[in-house]
N, CA, C, O and CB atoms as a CASP TS submission, in Angstrom:
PFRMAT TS
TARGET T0000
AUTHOR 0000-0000-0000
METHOD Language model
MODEL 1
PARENT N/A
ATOM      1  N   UNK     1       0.845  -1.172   0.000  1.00  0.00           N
ATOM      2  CA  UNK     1       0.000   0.000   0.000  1.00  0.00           C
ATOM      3  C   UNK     1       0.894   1.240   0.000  1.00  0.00           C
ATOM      4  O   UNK     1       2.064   1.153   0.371  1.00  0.00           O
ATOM      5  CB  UNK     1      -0.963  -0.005   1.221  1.00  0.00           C
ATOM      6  N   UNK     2       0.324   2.468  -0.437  1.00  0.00           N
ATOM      7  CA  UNK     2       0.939   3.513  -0.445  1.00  0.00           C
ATOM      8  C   UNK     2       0.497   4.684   0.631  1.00  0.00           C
ATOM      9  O   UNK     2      -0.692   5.000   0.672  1.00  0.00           O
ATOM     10  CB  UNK     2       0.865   3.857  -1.719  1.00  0.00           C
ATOM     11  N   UNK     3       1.529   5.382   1.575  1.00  0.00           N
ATOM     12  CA  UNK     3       1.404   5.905   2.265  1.00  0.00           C
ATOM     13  C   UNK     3       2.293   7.235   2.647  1.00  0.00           C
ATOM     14  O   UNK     3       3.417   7.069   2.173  1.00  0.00           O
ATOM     15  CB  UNK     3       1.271   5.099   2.819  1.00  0.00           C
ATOM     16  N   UNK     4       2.229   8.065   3.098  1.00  0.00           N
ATOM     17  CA  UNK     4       3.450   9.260   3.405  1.00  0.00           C
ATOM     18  C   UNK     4       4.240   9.517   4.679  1.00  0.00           C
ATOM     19  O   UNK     4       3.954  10.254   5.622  1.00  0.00           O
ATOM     20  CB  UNK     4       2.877  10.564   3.258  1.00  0.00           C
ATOM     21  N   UNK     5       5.059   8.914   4.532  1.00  0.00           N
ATOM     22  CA  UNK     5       6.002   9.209   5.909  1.00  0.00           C
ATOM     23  C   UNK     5       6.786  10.275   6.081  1.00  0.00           C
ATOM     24  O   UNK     5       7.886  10.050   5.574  1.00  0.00           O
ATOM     25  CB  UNK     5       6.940   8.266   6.147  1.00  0.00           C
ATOM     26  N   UNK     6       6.709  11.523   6.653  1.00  0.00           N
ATOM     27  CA  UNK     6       7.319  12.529   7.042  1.00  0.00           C
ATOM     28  C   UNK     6       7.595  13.352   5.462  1.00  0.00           C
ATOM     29  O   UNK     6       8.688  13.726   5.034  1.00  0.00           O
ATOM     30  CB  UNK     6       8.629  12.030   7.988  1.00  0.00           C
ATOM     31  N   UNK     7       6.503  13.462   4.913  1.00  0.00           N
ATOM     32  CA  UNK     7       6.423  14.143   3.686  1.00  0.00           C
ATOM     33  C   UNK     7       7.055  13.206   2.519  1.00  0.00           C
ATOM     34  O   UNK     7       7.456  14.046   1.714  1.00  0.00           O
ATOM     35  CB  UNK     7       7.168  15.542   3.827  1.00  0.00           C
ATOM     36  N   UNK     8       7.318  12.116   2.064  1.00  0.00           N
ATOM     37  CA  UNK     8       7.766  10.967   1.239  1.00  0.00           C
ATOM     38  C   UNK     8       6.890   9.863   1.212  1.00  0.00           C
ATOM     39  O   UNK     8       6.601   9.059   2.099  1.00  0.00           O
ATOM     40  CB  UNK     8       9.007  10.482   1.659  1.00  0.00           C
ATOM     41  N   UNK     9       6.423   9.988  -0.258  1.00  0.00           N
ATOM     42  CA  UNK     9       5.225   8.602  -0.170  1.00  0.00           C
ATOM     43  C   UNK     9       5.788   7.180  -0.548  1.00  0.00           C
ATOM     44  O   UNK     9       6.317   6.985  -1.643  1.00  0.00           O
ATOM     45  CB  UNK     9       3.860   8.818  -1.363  1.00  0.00           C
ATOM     46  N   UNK    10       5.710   6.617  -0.003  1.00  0.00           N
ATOM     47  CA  UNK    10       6.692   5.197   0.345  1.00  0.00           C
ATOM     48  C   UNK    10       5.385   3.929   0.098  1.00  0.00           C
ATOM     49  O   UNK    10       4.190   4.033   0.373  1.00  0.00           O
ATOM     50  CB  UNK    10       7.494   5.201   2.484  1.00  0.00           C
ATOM     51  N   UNK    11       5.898   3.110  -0.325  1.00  0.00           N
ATOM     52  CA  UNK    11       5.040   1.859  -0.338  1.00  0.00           C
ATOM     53  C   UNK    11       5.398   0.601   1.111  1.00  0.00           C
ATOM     54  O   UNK    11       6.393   0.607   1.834  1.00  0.00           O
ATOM     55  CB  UNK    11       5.425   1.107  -2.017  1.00  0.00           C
ATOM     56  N   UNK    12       4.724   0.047   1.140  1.00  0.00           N
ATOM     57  CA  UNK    12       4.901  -0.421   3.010  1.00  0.00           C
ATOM     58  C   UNK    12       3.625  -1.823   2.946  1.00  0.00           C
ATOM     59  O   UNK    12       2.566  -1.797   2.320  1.00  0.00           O
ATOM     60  CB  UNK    12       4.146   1.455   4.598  1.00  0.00           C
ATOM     61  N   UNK    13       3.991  -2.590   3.527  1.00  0.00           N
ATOM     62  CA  UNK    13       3.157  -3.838   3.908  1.00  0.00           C
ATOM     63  C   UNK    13       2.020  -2.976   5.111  1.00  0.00           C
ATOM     64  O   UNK    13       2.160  -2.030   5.886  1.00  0.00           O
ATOM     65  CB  UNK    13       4.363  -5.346   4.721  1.00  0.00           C
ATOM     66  N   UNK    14       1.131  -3.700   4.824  1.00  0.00           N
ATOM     67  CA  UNK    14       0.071  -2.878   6.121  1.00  0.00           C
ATOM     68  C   UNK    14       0.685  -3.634   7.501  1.00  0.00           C
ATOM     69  O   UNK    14       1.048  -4.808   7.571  1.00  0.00           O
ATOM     70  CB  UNK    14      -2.096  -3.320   5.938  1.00  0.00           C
ATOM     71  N   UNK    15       0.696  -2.741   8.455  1.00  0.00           N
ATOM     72  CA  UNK    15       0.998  -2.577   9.734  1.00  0.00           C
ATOM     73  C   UNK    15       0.531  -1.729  10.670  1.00  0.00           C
ATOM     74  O   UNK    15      -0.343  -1.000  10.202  1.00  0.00           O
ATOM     75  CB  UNK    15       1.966  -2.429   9.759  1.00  0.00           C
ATOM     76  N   UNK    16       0.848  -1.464  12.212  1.00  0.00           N
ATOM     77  CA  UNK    16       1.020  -0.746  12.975  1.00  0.00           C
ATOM     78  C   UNK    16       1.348   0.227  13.104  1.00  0.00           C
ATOM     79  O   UNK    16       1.897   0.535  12.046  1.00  0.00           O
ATOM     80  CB  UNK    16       1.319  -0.996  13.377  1.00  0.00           C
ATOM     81  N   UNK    17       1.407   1.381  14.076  1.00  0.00           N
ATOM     82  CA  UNK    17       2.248   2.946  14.037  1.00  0.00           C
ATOM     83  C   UNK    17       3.212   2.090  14.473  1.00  0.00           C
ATOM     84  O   UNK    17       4.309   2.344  13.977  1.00  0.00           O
ATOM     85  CB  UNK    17       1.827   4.533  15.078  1.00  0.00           C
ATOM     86  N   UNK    18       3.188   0.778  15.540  1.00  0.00           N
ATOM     87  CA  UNK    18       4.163   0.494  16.444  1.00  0.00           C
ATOM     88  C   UNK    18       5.572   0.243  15.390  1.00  0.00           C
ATOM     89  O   UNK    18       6.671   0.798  15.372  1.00  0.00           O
ATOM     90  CB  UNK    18       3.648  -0.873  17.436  1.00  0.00           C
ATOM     91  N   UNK    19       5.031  -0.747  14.630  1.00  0.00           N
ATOM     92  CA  UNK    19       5.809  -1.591  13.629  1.00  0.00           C
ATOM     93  C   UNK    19       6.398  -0.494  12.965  1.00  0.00           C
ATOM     94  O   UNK    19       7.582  -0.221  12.768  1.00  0.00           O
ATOM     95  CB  UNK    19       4.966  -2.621  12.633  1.00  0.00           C
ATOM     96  N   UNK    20       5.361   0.079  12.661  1.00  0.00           N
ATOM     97  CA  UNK    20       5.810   1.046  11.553  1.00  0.00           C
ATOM     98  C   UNK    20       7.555   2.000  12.113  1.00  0.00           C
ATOM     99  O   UNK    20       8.640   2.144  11.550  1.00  0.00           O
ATOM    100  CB  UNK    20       4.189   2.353  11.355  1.00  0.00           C
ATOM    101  N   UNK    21       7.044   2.407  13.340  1.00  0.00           N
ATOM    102  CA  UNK    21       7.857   3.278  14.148  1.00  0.00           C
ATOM    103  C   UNK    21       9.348   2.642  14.511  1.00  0.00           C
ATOM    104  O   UNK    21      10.404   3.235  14.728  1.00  0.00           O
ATOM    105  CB  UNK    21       7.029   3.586  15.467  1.00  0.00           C
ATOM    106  N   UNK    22       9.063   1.278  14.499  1.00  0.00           N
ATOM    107  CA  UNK    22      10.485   0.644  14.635  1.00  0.00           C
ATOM    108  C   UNK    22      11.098   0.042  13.470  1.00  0.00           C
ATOM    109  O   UNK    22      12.012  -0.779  13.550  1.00  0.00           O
ATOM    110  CB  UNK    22      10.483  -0.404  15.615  1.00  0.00           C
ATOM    111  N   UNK    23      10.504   0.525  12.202  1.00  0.00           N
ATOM    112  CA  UNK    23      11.134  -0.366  10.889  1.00  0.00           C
ATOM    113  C   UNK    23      11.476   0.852  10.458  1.00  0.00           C
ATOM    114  O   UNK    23      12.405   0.747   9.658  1.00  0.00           O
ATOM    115  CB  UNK    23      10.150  -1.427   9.751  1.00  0.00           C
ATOM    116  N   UNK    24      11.039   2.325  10.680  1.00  0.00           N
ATOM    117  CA  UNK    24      11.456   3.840  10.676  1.00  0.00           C
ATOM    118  C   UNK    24      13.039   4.426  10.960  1.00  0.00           C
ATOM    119  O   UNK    24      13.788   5.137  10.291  1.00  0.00           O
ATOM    120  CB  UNK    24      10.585   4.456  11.776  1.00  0.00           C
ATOM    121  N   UNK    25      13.199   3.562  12.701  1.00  0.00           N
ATOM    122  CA  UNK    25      13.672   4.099  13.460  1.00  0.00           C
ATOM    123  C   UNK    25      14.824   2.823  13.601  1.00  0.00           C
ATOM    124  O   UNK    25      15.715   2.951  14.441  1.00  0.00           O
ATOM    125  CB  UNK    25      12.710   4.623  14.526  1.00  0.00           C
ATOM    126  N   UNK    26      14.777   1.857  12.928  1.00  0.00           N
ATOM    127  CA  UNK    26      15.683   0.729  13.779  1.00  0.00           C
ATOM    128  C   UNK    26      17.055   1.273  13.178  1.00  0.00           C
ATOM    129  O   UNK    26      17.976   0.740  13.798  1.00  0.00           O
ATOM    130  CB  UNK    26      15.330  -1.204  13.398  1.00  0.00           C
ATOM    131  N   UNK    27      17.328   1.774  12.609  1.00  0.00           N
ATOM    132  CA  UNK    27      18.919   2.406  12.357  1.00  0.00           C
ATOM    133  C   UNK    27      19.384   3.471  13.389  1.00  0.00           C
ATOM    134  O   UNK    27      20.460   4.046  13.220  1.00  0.00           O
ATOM    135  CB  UNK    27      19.034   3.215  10.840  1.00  0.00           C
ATOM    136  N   UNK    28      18.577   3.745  14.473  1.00  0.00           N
ATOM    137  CA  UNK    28      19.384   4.431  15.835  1.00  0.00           C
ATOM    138  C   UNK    28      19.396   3.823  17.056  1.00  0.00           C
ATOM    139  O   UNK    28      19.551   4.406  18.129  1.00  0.00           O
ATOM    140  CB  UNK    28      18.865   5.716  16.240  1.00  0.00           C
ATOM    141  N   UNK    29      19.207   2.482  16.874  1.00  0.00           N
ATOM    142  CA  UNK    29      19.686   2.101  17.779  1.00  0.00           C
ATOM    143  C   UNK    29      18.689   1.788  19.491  1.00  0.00           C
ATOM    144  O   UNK    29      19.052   1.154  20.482  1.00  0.00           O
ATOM    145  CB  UNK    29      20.712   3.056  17.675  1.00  0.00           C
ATOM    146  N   UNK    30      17.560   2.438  19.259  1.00  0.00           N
ATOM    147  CA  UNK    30      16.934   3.002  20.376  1.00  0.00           C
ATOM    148  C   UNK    30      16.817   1.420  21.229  1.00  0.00           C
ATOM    149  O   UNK    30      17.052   0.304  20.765  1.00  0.00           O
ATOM    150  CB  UNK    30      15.332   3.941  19.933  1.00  0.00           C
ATOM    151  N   UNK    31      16.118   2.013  23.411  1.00  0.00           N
ATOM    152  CA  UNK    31      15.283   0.952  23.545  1.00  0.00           C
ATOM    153  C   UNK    31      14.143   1.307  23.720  1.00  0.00           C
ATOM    154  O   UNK    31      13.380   0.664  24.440  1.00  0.00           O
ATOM    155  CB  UNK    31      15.560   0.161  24.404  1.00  0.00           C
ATOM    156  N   UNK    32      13.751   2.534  23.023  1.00  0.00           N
ATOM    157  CA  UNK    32      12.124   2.521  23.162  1.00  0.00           C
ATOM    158  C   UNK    32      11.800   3.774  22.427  1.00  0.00           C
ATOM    159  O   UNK    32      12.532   4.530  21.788  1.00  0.00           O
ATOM    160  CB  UNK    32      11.471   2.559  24.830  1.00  0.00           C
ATOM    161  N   UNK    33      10.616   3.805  22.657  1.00  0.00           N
ATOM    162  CA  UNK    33       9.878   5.332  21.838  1.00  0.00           C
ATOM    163  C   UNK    33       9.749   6.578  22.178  1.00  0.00           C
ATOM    164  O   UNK    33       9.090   7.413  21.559  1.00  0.00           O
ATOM    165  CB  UNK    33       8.631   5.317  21.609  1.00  0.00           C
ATOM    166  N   UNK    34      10.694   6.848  23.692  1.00  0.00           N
ATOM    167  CA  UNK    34      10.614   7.902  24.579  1.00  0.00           C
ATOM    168  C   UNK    34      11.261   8.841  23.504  1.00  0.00           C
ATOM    169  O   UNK    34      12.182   8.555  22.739  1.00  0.00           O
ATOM    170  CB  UNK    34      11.364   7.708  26.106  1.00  0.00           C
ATOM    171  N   UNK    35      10.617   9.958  23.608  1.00  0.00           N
ATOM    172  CA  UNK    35      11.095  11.036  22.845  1.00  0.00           C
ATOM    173  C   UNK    35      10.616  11.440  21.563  1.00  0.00           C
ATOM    174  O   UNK    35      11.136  12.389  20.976  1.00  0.00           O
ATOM    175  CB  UNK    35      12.252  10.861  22.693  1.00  0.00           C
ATOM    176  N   UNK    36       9.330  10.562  20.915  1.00  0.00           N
ATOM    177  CA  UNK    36       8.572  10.401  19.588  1.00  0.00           C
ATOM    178  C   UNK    36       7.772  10.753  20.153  1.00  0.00           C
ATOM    179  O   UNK    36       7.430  10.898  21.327  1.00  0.00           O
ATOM    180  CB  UNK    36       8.355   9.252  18.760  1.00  0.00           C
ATOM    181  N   UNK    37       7.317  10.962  18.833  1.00  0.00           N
ATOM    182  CA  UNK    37       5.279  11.725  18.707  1.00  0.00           C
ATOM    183  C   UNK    37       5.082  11.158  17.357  1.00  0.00           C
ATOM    184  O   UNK    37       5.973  11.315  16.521  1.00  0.00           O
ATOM    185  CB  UNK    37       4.870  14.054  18.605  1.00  0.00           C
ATOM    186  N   UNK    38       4.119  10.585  17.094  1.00  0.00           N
ATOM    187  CA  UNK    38       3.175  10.004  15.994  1.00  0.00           C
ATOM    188  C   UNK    38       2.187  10.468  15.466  1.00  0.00           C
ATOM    189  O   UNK    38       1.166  10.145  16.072  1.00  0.00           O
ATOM    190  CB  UNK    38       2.697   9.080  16.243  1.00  0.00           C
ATOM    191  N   UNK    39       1.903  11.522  13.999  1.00  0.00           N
ATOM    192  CA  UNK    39       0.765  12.245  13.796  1.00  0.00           C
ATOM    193  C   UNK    39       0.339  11.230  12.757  1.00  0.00           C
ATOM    194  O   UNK    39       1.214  10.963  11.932  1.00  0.00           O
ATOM    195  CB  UNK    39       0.907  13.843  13.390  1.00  0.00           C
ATOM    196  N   UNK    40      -0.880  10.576  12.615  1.00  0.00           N
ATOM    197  CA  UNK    40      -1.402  10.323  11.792  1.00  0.00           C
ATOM    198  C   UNK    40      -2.554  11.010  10.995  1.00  0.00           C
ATOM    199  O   UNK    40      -3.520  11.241  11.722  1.00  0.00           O
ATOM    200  CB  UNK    40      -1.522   9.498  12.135  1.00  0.00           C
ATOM    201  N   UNK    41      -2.708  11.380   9.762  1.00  0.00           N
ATOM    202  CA  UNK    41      -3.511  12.393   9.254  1.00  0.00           C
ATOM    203  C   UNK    41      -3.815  13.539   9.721  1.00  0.00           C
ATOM    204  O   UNK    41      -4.895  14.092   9.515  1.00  0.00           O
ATOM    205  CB  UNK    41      -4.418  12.039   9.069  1.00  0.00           C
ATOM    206  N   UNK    42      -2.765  14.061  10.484  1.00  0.00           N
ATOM    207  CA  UNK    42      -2.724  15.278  10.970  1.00  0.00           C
ATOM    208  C   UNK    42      -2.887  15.187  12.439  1.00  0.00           C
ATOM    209  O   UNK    42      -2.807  16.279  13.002  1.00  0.00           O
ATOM    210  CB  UNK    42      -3.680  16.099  10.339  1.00  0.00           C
ATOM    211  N   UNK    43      -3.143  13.927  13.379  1.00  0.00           N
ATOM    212  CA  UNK    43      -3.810  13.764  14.393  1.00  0.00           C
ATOM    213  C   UNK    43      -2.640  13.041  14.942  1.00  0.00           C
ATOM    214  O   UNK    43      -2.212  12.039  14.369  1.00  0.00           O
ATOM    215  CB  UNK    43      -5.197  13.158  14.280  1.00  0.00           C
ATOM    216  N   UNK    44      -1.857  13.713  16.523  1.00  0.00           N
ATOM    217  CA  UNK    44      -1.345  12.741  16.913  1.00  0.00           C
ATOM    218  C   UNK    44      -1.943  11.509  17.794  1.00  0.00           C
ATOM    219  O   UNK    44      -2.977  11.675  18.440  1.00  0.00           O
ATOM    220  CB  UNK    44      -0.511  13.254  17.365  1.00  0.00           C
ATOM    221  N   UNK    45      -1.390  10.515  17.794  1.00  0.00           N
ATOM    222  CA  UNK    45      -1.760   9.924  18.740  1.00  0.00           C
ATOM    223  C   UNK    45      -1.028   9.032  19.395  1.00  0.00           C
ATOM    224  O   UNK    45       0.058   8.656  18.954  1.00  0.00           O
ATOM    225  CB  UNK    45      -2.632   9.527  18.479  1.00  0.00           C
ATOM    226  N   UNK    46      -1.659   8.490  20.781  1.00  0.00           N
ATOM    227  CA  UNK    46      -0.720   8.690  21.807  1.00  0.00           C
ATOM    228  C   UNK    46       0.108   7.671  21.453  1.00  0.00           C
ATOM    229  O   UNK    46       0.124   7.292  20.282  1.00  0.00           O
ATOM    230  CB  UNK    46      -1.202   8.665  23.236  1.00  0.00           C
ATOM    231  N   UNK    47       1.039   6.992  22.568  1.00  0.00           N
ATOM    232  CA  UNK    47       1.836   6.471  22.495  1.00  0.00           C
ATOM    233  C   UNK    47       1.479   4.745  22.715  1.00  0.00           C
ATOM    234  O   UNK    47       1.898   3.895  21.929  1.00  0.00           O
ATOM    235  CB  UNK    47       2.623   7.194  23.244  1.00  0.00           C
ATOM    236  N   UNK    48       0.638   4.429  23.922  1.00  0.00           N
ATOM    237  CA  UNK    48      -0.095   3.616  24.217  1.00  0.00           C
ATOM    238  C   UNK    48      -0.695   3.534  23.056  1.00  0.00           C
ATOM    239  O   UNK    48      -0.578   2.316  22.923  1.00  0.00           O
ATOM    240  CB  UNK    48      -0.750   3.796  25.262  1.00  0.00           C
ATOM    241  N   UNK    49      -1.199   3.843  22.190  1.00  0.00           N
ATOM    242  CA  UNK    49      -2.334   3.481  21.049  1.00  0.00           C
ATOM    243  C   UNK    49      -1.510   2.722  19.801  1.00  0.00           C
ATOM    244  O   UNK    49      -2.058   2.061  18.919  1.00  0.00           O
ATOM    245  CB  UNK    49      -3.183   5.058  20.400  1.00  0.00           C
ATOM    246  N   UNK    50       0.053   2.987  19.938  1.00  0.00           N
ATOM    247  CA  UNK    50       0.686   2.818  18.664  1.00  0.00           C
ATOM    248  C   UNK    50       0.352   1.224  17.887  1.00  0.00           C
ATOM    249  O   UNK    50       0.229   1.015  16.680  1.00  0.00           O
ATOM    250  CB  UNK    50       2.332   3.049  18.980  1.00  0.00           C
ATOM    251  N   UNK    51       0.245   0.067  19.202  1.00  0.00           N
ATOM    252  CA  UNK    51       0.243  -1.087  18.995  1.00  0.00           C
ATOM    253  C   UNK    51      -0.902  -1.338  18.692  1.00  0.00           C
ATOM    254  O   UNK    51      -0.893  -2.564  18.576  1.00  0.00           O
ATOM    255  CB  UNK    51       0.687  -1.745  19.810  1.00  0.00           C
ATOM    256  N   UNK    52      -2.266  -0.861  18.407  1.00  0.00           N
ATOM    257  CA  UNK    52      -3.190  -1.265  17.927  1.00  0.00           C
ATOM    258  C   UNK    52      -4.285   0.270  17.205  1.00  0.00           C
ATOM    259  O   UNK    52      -5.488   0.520  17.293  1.00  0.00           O
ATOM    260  CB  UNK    52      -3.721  -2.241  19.128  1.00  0.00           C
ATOM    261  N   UNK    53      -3.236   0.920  16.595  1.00  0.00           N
ATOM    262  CA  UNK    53      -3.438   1.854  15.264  1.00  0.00           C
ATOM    263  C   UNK    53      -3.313   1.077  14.225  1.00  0.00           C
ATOM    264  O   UNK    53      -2.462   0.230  14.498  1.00  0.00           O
ATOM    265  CB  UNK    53      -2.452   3.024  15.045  1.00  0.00           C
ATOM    266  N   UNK    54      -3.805   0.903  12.971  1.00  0.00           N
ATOM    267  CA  UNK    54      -3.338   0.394  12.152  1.00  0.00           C
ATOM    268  C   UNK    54      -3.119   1.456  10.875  1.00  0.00           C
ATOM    269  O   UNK    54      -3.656   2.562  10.940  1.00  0.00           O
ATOM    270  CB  UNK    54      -4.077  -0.712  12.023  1.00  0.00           C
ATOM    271  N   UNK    55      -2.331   1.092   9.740  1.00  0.00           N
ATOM    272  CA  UNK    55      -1.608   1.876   9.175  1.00  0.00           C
ATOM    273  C   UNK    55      -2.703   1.629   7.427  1.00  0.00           C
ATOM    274  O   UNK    55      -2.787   0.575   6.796  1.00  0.00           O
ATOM    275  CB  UNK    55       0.275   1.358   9.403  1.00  0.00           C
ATOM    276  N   UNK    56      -3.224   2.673   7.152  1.00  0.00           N
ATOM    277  CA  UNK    56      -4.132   2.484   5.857  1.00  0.00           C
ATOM    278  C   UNK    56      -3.586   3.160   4.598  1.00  0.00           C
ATOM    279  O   UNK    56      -3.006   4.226   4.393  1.00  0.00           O
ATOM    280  CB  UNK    56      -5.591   3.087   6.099  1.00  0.00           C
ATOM    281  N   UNK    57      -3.918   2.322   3.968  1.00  0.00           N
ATOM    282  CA  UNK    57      -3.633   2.808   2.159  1.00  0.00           C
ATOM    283  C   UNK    57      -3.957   4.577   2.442  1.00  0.00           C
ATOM    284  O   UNK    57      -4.916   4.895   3.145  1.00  0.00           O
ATOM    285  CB  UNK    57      -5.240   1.834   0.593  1.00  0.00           C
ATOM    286  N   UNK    58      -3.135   5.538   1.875  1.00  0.00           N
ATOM    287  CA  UNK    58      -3.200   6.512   1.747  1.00  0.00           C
ATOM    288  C   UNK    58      -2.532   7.784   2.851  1.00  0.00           C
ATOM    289  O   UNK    58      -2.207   8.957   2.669  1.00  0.00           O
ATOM    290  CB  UNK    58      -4.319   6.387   1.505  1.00  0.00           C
ATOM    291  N   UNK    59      -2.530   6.557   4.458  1.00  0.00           N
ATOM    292  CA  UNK    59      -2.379   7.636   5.225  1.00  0.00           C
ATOM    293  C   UNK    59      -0.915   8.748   5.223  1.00  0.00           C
ATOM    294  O   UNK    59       0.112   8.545   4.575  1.00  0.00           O
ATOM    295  CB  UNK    59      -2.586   6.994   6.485  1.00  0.00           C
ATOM    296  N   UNK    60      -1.155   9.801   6.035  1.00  0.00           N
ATOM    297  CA  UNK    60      -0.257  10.597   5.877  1.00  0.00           C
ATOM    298  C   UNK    60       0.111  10.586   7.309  1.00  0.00           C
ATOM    299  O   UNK    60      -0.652  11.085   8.136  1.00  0.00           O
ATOM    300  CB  UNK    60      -0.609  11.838   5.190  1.00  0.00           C
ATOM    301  N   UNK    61       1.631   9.858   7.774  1.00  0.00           N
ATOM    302  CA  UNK    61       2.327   9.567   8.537  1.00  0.00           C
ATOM    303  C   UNK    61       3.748  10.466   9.156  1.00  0.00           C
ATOM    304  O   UNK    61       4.822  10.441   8.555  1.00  0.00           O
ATOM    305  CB  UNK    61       2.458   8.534   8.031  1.00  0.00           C
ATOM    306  N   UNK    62       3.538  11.219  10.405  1.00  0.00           N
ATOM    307  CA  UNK    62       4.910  11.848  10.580  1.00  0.00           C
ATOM    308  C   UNK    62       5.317  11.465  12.240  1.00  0.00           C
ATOM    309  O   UNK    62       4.831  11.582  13.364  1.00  0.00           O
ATOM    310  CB  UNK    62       4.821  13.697  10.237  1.00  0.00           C
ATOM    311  N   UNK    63       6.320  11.030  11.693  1.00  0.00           N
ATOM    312  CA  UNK    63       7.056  10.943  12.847  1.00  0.00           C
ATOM    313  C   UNK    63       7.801  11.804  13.190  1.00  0.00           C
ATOM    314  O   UNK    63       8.223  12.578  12.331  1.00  0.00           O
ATOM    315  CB  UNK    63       7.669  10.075  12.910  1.00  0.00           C
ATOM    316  N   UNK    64       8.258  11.967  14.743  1.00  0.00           N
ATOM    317  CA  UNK    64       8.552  13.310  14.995  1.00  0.00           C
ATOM    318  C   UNK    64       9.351  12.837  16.686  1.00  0.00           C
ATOM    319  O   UNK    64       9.021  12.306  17.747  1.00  0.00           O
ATOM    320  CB  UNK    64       6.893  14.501  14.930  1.00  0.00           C
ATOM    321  N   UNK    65      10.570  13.451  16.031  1.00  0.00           N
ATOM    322  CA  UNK    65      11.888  12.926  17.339  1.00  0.00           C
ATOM    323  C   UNK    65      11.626  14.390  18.266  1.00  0.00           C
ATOM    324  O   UNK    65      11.355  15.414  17.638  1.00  0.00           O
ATOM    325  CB  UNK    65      14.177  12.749  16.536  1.00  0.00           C
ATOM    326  N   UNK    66      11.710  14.429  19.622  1.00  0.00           N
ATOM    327  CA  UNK    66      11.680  15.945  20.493  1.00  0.00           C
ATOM    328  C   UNK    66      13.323  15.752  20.803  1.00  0.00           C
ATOM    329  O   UNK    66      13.868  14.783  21.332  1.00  0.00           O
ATOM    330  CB  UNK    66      10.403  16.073  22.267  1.00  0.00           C
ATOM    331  N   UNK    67      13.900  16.929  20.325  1.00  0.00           N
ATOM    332  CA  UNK    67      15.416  17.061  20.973  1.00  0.00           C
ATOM    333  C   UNK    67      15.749  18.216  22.034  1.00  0.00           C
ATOM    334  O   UNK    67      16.207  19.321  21.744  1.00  0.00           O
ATOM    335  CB  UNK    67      16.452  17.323  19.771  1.00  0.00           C
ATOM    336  N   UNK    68      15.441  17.764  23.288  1.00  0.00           N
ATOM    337  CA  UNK    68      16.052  18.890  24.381  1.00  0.00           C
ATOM    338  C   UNK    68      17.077  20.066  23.699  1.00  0.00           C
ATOM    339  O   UNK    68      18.054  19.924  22.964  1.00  0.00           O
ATOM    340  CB  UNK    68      17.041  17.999  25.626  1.00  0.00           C
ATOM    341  N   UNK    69      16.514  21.138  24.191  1.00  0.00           N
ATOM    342  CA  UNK    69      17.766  22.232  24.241  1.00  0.00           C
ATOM    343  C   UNK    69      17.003  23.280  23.709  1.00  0.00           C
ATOM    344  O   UNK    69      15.782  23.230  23.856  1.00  0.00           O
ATOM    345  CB  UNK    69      19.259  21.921  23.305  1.00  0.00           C
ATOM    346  N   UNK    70      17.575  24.330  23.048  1.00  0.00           N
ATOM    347  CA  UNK    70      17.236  25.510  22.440  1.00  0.00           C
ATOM    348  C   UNK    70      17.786  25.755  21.220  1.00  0.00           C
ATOM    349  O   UNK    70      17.522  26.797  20.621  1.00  0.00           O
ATOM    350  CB  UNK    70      17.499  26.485  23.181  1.00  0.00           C
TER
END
């Protein structure tokens, strides 16, 4: 299916935000999601929800790292 991740429309097996968020992110290394935010179609949502969001033909997906400082 086709979908937009952080402004790039990418093709993707249907999944999770969860899945999604760690097939995104598995090149840093992380042990968890502390520090993400998940907007789906403009809507974030929470963090608890990621594992049973599911990911639809079309959606528009941004992930979004918070980096302390100024």
């Amino acid at each position: 299916m086709r979908i937009t991740i952080n402004g790039q429309a990418r093709e993707c097996e249907p999944a999770t935000l969860q899945e999604l968020w760690r097939s995104e992110t598995e090149h840093l290394d992380l042990a968890g999601p502390r520090g993400f935010a998940i907007a789906r179609n403009g809507r974030v949502v929470r963090q608890l929800d990621w594992g049973s969001t599911s990911v639809a033909a079309g959606d528009r997906i941004e992930i979004i790292r918070v980096m302390p400082g100024g």
